[in-house]
C-alpha positions in Angstrom: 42.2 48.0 -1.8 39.1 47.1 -4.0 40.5 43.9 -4.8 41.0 43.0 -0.8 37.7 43.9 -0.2 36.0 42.2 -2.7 38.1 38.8 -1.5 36.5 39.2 1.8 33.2 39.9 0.2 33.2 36.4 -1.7 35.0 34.7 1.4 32.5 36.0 3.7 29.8 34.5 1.4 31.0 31.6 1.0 31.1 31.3 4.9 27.7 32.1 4.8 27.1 29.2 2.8 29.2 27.1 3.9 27.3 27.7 7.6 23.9 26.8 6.1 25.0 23.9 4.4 26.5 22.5 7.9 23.1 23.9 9.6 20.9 21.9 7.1 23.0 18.6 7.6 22.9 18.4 11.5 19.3 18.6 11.3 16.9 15.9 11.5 16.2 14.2 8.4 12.6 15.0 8.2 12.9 18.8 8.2 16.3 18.4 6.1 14.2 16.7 3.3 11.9 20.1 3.7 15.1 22.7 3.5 16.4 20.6 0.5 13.2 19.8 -1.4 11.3 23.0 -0.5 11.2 26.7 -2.0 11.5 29.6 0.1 8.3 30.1 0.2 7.1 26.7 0.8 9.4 26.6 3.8 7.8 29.9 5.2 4.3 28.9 4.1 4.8 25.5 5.7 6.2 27.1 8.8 3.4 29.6 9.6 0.5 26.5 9.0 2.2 24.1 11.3 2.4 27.0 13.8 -1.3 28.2 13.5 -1.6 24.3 14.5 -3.9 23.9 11.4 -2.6 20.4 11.0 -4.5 17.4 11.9 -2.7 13.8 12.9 -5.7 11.4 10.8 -3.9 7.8 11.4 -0.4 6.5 11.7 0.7 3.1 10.8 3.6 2.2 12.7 4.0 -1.4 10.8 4.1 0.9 7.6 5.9 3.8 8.8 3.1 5.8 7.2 1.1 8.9 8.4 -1.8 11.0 7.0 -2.8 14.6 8.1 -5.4 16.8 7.5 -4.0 20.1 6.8 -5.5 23.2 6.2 -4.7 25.8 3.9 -3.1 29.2 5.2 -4.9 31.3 2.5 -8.2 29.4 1.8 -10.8 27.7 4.3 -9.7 24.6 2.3 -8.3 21.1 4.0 -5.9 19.0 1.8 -4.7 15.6 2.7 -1.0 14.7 2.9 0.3 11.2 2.9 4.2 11.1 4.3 5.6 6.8 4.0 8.6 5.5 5.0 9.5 8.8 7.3 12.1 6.4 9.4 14.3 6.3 6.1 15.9 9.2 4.6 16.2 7.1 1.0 12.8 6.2 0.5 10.8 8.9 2.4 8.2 10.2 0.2 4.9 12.9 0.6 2.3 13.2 -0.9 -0.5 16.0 -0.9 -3.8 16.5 -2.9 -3.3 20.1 -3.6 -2.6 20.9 -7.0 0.8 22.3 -6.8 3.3 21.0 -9.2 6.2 24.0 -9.2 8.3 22.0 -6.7 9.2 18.9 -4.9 6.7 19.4 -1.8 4.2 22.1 -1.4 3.6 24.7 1.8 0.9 21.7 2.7 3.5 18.8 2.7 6.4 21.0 4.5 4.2 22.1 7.3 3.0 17.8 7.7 6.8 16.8 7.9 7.2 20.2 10.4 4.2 18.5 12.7 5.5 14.6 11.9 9.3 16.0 13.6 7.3 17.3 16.4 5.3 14.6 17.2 8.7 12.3 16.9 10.5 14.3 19.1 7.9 14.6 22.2 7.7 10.5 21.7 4.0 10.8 20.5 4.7 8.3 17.8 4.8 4.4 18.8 7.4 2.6 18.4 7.8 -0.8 16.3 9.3 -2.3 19.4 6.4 -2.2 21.5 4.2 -4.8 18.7 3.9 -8.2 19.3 1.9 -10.3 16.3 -0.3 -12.7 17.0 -0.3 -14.9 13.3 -3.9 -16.4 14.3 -4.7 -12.6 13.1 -2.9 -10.2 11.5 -3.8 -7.7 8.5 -1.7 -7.1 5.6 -3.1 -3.8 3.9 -2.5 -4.5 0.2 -5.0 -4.8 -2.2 -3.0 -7.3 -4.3 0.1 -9.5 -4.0 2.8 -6.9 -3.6 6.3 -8.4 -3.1 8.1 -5.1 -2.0 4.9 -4.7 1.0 5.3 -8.2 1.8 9.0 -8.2 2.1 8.8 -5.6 4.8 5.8 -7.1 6.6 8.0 -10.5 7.0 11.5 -9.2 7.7 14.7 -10.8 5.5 15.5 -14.1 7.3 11.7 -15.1 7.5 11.1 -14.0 3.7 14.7 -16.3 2.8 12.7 -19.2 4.7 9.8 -18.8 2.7 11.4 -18.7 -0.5 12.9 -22.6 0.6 9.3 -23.7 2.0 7.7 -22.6 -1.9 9.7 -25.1 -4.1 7.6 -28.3 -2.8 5.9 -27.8 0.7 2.9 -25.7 -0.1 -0.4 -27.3 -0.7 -3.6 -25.4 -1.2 -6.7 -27.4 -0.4 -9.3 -24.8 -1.2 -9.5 -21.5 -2.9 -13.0 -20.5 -3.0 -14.8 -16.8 -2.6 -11.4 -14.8 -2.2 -10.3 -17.3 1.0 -7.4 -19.6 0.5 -6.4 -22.5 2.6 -3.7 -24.3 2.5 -0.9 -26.6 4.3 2.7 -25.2 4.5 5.3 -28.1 5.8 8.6 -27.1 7.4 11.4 -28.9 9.8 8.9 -28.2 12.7 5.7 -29.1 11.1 2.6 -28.5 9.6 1.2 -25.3 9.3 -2.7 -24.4 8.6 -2.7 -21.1 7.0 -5.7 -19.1 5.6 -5.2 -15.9 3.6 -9.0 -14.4 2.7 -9.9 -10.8 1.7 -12.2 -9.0 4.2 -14.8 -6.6 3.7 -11.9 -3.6 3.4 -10.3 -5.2 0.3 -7.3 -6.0 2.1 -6.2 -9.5 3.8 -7.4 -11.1 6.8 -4.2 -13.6 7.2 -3.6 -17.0 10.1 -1.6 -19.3 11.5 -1.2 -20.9 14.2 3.1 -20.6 14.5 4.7 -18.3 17.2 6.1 -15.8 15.1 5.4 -12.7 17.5 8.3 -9.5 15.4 6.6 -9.6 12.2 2.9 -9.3 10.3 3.8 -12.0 8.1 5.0 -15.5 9.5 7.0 -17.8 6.8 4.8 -20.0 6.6 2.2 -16.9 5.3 4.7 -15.4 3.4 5.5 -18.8 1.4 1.5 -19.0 0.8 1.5 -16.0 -0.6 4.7 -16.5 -2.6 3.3 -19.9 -4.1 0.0 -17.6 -4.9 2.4 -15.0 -7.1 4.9 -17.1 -8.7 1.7 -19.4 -10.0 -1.2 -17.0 -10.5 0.1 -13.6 -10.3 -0.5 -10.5 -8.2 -4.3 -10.7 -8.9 -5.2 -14.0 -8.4 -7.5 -14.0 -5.2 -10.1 -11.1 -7.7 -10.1 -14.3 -10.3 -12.0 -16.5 -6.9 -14.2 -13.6 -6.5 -17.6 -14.6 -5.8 -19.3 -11.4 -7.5 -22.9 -12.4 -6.6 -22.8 -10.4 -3.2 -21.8 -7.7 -5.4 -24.8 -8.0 -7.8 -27.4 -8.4 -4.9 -26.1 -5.1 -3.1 -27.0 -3.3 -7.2 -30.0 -5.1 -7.3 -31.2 -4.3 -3.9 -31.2 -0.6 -5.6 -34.2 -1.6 -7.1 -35.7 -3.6 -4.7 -34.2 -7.4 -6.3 -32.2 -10.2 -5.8 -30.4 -12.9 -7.3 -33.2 -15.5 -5.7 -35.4 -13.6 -7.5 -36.9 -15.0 -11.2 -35.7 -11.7 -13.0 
């Protein structure tokens, strides 16, 4: 008799579990990433902030598939920043808070962000990708430096496989002067006039004048930039710096300037 009932024990447990496990895969992959990554108490912690509504949309980049919130704590008057990229892919989603936890894989903060992110996906308050149309006379690539895995995405596969082809003889620069390059990129259909410069962010300001109108990054951009890496390296366009800008700004401190016999 103690033998069946401690059978059904264990089987009735292992229902149990079996139960959750099926729960926590039919759920979305946002909150399934909080169930698997979080602790207990995270999860409840994260739960009661999102409900108190003490997170706080900052900016969302659609191109990106980034988003930042202000969140506030649930103990302390204090507001912590979480970062959550790539939340459209379960493989390479990724939070990141400026709390100091380090106990688990996501804190209460992060878990009560993805809580708000789900929300906001399901009532559509998110924009969609679809809805973009580029204009390559003006688009910004937010990068600091050359990075091949950004620019990859921000070009899409055929266009970056056309780019690669377009770098082993049709690129010319003409000038690279003052962190602004500008060169000539020759295809089947032409000539292209493309400029790649850093604005006043520290990110790129890039043109062209094809009709590329689904991605950031045309191919005739994207073969600029490659030329630019394969030759100079990710941190070429701080080697055309023109630093003086930067030394009038210090010496306007102290009331000087460059013009100035010092």
């Amino acid at each position: 008799m103690q033998i069946a009932l401690f059978t059904t024990v264990i089987c009735t447990e292992s229902s149990a579990a079996n139960l959750k496990t099926e729960l926590i895969l039919a759920l979305p992959h946002l909150i399934k990433y909080v169930y698997n990554s979080g602790t207990d108490e995270v999860i409840r912690r994260g739960k009661k902030i999102h409900s108190l509504g003490y997170v706080e949309l900052v900016e969302h980049d659609d191109l990106m598939h980034s988003v930042s919130f202000r969140v506030k704590d649930d103990s302390y008057s204090t507001f912590y920043k979480v970062l959550v990229q790539k939340y459209d892919d379960p493989k390479l989603l990724s939070a990141r808070c400026s709390c100091p936890y380090n106990l688990g894989d996501i804190c209460r903060h992060e878990a009560a962000a993805l809580f708000q992110l789900q929300d906001l996906l399901d009532r559509n308050l998110l924009t969609s990708n679809e809805t973009i149309a580029f204009d390559q006379k003006h688009t910004v690539v937010k990068i600091r430096s050359i990075d091949l895995r950004t620019i990859r995405v921000l070009t899409g596969q055929e266009n970056y496989e056309e780019a690669e082809e377009i770098i082993k003889n049709k690129v010319a620069v003409k000038s690279a002067v003052n962190e602004k390059v500008e060169a000539s990129v020759e295809t089947a259909s032409g000539k292209f006039r493309v400029i790649i410069q850093k604005n006043e962010e520290r990110n790129f300001d890039t043109s062209c004048a094809c009709d590329e109108r689904e991605h950031a990054l045309c191919k005739h951009k994207t073969a600029l930039f490659l030329h630019l890496l394969q030759n100079y390296g990710p941190y070429y366009f701080d080697t055309i710096r023109n630093w003086d800008k930067e030394k009038n700004k210090l010496l306007e401190l102290y009331g000087y300037s460059l013009n100035e016999e010092l």
